[in-house]
DSSP file (Angstrom, degrees, kcal/mol; ACC not computed):
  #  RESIDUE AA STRUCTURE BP1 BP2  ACC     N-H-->O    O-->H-N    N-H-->O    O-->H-N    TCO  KAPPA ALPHA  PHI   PSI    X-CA   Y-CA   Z-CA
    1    1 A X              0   0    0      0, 0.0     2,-0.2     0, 0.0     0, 0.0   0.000 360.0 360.0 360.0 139.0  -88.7   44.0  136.5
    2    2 A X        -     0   0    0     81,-0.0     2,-0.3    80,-0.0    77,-0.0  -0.468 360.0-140.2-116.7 157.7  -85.8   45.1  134.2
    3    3 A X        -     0   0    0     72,-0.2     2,-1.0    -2,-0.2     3,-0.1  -0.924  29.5-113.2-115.0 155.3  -83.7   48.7  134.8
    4    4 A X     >  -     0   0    0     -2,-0.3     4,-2.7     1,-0.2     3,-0.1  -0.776  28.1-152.6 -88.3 116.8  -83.0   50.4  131.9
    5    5 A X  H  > S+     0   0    0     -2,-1.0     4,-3.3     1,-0.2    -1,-0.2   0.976  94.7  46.9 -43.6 -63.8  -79.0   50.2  131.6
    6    6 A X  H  > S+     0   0    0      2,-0.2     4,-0.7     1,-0.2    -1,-0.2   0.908 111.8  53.2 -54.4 -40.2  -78.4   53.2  129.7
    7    7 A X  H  > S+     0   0    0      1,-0.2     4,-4.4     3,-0.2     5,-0.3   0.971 112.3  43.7 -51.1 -76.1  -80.8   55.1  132.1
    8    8 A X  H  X S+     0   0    0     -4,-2.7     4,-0.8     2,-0.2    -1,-0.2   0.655 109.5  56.2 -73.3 -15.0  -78.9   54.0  135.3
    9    9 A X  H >< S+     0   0    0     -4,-3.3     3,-5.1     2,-0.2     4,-0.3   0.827 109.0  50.6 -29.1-115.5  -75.3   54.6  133.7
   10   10 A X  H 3X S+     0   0    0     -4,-0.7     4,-0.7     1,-0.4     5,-0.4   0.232 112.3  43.2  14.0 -62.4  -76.5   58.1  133.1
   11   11 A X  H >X S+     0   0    0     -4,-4.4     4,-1.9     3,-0.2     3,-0.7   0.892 110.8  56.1 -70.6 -23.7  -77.7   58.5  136.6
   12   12 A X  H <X S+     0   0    0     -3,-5.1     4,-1.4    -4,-0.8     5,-0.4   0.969 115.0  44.9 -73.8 -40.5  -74.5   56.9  138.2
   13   13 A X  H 3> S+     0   0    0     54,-0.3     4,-0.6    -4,-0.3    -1,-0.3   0.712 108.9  42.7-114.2  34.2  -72.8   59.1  136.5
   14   14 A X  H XX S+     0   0    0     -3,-0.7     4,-1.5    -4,-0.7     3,-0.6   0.738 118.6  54.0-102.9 -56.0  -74.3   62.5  136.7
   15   15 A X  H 3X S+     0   0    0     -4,-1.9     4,-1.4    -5,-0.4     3,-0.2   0.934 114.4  37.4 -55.3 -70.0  -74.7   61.6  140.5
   16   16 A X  H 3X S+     0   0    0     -4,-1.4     4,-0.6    -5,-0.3    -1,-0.2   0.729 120.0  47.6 -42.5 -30.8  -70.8   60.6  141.0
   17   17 A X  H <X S+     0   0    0     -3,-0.6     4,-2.1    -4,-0.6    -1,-0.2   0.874 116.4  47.5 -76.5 -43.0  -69.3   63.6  138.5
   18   18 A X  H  < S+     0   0    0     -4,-1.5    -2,-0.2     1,-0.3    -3,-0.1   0.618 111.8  44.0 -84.3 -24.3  -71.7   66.0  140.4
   19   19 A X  H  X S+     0   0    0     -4,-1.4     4,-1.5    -5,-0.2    -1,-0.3   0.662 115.0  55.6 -83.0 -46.8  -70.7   64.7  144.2
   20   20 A X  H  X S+     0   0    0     -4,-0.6     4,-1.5     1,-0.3     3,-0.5   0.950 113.6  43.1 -78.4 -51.7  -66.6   64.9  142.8
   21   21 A X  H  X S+     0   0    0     -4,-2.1     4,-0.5     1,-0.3    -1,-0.3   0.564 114.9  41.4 -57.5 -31.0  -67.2   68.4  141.9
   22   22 A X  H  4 S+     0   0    0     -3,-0.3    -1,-0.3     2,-0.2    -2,-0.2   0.279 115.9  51.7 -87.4 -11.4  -68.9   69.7  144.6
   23   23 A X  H  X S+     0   0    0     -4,-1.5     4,-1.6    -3,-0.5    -2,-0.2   0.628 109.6  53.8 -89.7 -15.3  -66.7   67.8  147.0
   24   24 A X  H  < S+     0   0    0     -4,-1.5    -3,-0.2    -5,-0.2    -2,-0.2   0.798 104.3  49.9-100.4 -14.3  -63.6   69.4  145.1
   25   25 A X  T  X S+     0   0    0     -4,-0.5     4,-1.7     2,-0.1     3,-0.3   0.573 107.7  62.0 -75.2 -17.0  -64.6   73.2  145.3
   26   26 A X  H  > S+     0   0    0      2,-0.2     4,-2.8     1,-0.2    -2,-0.2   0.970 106.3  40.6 -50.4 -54.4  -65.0   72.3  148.8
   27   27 A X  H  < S+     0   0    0     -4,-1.6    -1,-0.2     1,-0.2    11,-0.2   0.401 107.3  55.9 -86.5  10.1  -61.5   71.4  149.0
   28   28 A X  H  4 S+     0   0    0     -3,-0.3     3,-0.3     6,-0.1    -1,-0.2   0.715 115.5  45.9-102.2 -33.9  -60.3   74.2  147.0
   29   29 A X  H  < S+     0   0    0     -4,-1.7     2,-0.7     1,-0.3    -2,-0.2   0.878 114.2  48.0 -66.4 -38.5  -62.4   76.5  150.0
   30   30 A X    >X  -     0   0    0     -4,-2.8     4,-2.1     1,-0.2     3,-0.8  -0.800  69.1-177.0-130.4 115.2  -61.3   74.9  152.6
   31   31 A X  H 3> S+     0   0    0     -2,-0.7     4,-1.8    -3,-0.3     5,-0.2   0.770  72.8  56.4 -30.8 -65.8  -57.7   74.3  152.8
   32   32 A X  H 34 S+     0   0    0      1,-0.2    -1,-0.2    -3,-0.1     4,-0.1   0.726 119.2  29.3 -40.5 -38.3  -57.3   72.4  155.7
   33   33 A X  H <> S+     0   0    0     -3,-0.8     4,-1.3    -7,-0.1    -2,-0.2   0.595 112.5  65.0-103.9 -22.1  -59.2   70.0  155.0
   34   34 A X  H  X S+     0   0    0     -4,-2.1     4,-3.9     1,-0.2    -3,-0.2   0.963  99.5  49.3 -61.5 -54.8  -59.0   70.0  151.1
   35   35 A X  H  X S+     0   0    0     -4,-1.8     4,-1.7     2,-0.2    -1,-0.2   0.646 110.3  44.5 -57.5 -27.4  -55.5   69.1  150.6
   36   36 A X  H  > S+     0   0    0     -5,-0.2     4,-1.5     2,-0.2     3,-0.3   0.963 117.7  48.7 -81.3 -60.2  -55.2   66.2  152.7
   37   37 A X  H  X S+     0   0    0     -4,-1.3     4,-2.8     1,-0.2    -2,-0.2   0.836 115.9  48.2 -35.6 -50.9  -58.7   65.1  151.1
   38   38 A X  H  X S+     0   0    0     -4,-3.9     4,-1.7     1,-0.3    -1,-0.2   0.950 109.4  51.6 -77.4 -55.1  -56.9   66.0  147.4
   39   39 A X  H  < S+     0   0    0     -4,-1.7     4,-0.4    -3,-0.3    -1,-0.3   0.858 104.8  51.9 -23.6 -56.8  -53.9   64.1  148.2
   40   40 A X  H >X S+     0   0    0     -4,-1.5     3,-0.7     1,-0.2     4,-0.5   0.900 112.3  52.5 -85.2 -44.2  -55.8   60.5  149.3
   41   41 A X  H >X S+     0   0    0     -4,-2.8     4,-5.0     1,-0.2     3,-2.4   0.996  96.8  63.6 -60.3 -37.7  -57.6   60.8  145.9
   42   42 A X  H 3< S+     0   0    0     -4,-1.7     6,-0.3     1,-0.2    -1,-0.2   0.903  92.8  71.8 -47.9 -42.0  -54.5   61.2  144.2
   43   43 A X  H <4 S+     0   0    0     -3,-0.7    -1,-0.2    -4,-0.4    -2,-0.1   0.501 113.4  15.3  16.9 -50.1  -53.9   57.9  145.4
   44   44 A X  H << S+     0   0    0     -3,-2.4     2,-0.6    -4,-0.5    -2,-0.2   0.408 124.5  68.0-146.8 -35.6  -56.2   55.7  143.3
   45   45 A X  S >< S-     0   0    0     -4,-5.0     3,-0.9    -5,-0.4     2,-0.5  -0.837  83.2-139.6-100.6 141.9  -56.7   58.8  140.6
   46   46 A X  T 3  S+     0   0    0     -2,-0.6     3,-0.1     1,-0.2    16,-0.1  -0.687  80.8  16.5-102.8 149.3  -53.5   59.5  138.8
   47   47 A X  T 3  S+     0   0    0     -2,-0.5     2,-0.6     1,-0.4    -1,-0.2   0.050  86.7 121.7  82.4 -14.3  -52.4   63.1  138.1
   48   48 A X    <   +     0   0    0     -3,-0.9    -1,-0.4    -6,-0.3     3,-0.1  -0.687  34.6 163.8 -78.0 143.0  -55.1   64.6  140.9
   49   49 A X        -     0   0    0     -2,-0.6     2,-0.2     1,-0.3    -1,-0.2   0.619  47.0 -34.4-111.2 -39.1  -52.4   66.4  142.9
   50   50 A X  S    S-     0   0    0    -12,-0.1     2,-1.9     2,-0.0    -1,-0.3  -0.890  87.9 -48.1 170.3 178.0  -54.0   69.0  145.2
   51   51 A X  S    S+     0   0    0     -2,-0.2     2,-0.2   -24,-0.1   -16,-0.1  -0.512  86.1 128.3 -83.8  72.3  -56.7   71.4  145.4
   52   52 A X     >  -     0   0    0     -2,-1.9     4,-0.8     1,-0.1   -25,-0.1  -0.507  67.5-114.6-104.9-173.8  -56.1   72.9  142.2
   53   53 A X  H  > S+     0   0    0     -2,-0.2     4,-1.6     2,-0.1    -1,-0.1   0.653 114.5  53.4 -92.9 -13.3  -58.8   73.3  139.5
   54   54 A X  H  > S+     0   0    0      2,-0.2     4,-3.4     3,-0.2    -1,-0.1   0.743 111.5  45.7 -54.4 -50.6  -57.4   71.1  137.2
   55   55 A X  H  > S+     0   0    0      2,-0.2     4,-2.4     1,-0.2     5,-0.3   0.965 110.9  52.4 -69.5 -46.6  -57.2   68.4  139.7
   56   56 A X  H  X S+     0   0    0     -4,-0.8     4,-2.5     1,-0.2    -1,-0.2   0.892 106.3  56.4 -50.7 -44.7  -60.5   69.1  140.8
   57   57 A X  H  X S+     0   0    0     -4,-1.6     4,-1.6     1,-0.2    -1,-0.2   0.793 110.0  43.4 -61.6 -33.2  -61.6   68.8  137.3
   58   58 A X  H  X S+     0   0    0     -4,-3.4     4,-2.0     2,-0.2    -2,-0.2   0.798 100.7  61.1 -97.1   5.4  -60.4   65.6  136.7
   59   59 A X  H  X S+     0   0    0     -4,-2.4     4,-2.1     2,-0.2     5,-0.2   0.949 103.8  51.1 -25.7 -81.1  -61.2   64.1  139.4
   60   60 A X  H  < S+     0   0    0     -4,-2.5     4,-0.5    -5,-0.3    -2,-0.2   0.848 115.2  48.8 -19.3 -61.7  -64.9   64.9  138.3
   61   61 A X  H >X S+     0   0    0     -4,-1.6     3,-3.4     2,-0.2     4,-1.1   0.913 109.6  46.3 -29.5 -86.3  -63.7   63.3  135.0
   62   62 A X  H >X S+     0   0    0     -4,-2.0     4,-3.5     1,-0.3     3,-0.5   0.867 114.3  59.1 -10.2 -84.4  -62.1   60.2  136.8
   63   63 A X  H 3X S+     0   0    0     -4,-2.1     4,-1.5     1,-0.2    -1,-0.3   0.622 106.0  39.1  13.6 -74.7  -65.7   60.4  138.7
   64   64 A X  H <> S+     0   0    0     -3,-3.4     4,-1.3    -4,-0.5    -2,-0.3   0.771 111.9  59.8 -97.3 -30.5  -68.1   60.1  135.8
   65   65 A X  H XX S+     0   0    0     -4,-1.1     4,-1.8    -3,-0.5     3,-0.6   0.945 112.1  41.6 -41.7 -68.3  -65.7   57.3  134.2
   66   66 A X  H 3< S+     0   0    0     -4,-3.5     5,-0.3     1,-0.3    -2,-0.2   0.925 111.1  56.2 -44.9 -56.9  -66.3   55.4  137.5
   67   67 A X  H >X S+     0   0    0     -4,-1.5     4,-2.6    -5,-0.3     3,-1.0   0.863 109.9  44.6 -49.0 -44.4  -70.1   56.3  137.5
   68   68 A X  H <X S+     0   0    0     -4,-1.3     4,-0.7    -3,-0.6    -1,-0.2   0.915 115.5  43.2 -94.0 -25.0  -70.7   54.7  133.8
   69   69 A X  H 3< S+     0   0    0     -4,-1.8    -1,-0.4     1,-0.2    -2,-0.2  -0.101 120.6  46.6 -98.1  34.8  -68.7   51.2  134.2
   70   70 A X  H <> S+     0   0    0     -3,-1.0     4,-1.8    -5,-0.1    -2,-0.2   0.213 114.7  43.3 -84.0 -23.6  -70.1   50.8  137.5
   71   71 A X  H  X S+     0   0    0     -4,-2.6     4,-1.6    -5,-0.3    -2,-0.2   0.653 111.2  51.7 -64.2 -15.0  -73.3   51.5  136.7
   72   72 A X  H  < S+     0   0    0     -4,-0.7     4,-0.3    -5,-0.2    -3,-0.2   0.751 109.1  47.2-105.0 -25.6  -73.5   49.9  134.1
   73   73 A X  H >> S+     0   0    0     -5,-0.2     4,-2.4     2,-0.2     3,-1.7   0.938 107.9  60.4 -70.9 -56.2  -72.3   46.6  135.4
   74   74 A X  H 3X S+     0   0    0     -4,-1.8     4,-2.0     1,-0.3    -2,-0.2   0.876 106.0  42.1 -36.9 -45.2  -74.5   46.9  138.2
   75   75 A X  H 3< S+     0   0    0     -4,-1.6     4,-0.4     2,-0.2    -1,-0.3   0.279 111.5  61.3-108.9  23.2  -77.7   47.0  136.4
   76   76 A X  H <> S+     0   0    0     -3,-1.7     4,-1.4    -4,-0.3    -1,-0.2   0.585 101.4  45.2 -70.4 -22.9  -76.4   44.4  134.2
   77   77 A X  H  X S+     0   0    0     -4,-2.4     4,-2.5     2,-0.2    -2,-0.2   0.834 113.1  57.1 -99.6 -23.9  -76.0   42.0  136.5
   78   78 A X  H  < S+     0   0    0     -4,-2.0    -3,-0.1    -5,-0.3    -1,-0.1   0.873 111.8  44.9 -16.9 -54.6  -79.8   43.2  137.9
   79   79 A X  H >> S+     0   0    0     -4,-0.4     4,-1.0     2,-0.2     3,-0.8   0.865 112.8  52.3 -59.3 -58.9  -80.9   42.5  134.7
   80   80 A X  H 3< S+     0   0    0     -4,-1.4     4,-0.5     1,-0.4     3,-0.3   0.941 119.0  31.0 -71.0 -54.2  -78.8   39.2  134.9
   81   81 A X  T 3< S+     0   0    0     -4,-2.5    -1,-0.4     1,-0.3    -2,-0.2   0.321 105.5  68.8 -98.7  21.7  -80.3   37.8  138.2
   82   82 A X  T <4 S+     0   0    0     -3,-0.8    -1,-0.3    -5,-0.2    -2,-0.2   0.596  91.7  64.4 -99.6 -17.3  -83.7   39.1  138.1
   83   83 A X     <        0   0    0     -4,-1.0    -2,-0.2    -3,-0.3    -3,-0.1   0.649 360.0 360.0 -80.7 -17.1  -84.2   36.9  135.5
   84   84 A X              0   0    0     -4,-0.5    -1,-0.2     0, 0.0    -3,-0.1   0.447 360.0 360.0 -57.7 360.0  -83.6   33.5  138.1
């Protein structure tokens, strides 16, 4: 049984943008916990800074970027070795 690529991009990355976004008004509500959280992403995304809305928005960005070249490598190589 084959996955449809495009299909499972699509969900990886409406599920990953949609988790980044809702984890980054989190961290714009709660301070304490946001900022340290908004910091360690800065980390590995470049320009996220803080709990701003900017940051938070690309982050999301960053996010859905992740979601479609990892999804989409994952269910190619599904595709790949379901055919063994």
């Amino acid at each position: 049984m084959k996955v449809s690529v495009k299909a499972f991009t699509l969900a990886c990355a409406s599920v990953g943008s949609l988790a980044m976004l809702v984890t980054g008004i989190l961290a714009m509500l709660i301070p304490t916990w946001g900022e340290p959280f908004m910091r360690l992403l800065g980390v590995i995304a470049p320009g996220v800074t803080g709990a701003t809305v900017g940051s938070v928005f690309l982050a999301t960005f960053y996010a859905a970027v992740d979601g479609v070249m990892f999804g989409s490598l994952f269910a190619w190589l599904y595709n790949t070795y379901s055919e063994l």
